[in-house]
N, C-alpha and C positions, 0 to 999 in steps of 0.2 A: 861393425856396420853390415857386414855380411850375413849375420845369422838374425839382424831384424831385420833383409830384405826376404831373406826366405822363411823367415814366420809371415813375415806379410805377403806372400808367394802361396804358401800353403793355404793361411787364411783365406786368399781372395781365391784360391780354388775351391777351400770346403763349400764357401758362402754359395759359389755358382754350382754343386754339385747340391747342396741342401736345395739352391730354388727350383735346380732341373726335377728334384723331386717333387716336390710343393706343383710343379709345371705338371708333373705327367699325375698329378691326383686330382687336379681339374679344378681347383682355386690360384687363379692367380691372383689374386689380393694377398693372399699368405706368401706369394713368390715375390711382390713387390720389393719390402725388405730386405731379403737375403740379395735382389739383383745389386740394392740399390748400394748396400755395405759392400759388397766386390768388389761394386763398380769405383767406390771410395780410397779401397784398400789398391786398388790397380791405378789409379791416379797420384794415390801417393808416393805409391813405390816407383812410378813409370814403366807399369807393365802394358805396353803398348797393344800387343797381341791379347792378352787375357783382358785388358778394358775393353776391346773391339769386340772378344766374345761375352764381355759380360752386358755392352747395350745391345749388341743381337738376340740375348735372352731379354731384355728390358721391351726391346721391341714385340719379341713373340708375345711377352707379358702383356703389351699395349692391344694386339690387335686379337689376344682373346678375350677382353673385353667387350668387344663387338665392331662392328664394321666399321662406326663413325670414328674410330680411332688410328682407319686403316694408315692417312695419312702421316698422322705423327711416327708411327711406327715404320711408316716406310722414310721420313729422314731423318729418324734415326740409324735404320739400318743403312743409307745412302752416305751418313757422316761417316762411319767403318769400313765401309764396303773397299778402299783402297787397300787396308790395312789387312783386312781380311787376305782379299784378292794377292797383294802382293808378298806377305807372309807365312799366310794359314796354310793349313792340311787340306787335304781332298774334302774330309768330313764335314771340317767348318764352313767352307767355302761353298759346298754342298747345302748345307744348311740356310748359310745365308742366302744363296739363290732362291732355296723355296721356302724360305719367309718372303723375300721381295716379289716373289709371282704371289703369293696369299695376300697379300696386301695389296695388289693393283688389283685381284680377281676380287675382292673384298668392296674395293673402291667402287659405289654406285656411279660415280664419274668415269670409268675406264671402260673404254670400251674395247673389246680383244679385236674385231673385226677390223676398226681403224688402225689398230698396233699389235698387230699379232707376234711381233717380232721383239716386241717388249718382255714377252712371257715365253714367249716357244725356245727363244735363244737360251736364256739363263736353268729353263727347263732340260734342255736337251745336255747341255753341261754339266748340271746335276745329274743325271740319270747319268751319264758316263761315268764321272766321278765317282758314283755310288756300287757303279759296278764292279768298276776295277776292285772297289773297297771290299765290295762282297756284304755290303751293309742293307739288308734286305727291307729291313723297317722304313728308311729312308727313302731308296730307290723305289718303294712301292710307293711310296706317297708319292715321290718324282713325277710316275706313270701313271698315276690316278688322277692328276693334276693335267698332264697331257693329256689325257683321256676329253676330260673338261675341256680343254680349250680345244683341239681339235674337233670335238661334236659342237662347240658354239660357232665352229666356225665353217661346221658342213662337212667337215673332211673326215668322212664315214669307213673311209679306210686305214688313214693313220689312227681314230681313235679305236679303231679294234685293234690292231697291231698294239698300242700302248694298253689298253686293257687287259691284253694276253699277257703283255711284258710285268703289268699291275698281279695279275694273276701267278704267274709265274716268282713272282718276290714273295708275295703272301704263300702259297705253297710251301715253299724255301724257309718263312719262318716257323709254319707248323711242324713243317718235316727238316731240320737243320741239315740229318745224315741219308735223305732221299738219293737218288741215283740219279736226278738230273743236277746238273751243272750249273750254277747260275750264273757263272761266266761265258755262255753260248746265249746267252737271253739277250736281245735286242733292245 
C-alpha cells in the first residue's frame, strides 16, 4: 500500500509540475488537464497539502482566463486557504496570497479604496515571506502589486518605496551574484 501511495505522490507532483509549465508558457487551457489529474490523484490518495496546491494552480489557471473568472478563482483559492495557511511553506502561502490579491484586483466589483485592507494585508505577508525566501520572482510581483494598490489609493509615497523594493527584486534576478543584498530590501 505504501509504494501505491507514493506513485501517486510522485504522480500528482509530476502532473502539477508539468501544468506549472504549461502555466508559465501562457496557455492555460493546455494547464487545465495536468491541474485537474493532480488534483484527482491528491484526492485519492488524501494528499491534503498537494490538493490545496494543486486547486491554487486550478485557480491561477481560472483567472488567467480573464477577469470574469476572477470570482470563481478566488473560492477556490478561499476553499484551501486554511490548509494552505496552516500547513504550507512561506512559498506557497506566498503564492496563495498573491493569487487572492489578483483576483479581487481583477474583480470589476472590488473596490481597493473601500477595502484596502483586504489586499495590502495578504500583500504585505507575501512580500515578507518572499524575502526571507530570497525568491526574487515572487517578491517582485508582491511589490508591483503594492505598487498598484498604493497609487489607486493616492499613497504616492508608499507606492514608490514598493516600486524601488519592485525594482530592487527585478535587479536581483538579472544580477543573481550582484553586491546588493536582497535581504536589506524593504
Amino acid at each position: 500500500m505504501e509504494l501505491k501511495t507514493e506513485a501517486g505522490l510522485r504522480r500528482a507532483r509530476t502532473l502539477l509540475a508539468a501544468n506549472q509549465f504549461r502555466e508559465r508558457s501562457g496557455n492555460a487551457v493546455l494547464g487545465l488537464p495536468y491541474a485537474l489529474a493532480s488534483l484527482s490523484f491528491c484526492q485519492s490518495f488524501n494528499l491534503d497539502l498537494l490538493r490545496a496546491s494543486a486547486v491554487l494552480t486550478m485557480a491561477e489557471l481560472w483567472l488567467s482566463l480573464g477577469s470574469n473568472h476572477a470570482k470563481r478563482a478566488l473560492s477556490l483559492i478561499h476553499g484551501v486557504l486554511p490548509t494552505i495557511l496552516g500547513h504550507g511553506g512561506l512559498e506557497l502561502r506566498a503564492r496563495a496570497y498573491i493569487v487572492e490579491v489578483k483576483c479581487y484586483l481583477s474583480d470589476p466589483n472590488f473596490s481597493v479604496s473601500e477595502s484596502p485592507e483586504v489586499v495590502l494585508d495578504p500583500l504585505t505577508q507575501a512580500s515578507d515571506e518572499l524575502q526571507v525566501l530570497e525568491y526574487h520572482e515572487l517578491a517582485a510581483e508582491a511589490f508591483y502589486l503594492k505598487a498598484i494598490v498604493f497609487d489607486k489609493l493616492g499613497r504616492l509615497p508608499d507606492r514608490e518605496e514598493a516600486a524601488t523594493s519592485f525594482k530592487k527584486h527585478i535587479m536581483a534576478l538579472e544580477n543573481p551574484h550582484g553586491e546588493d543584498s536582497p535581504t536589506t530590501m524593504s
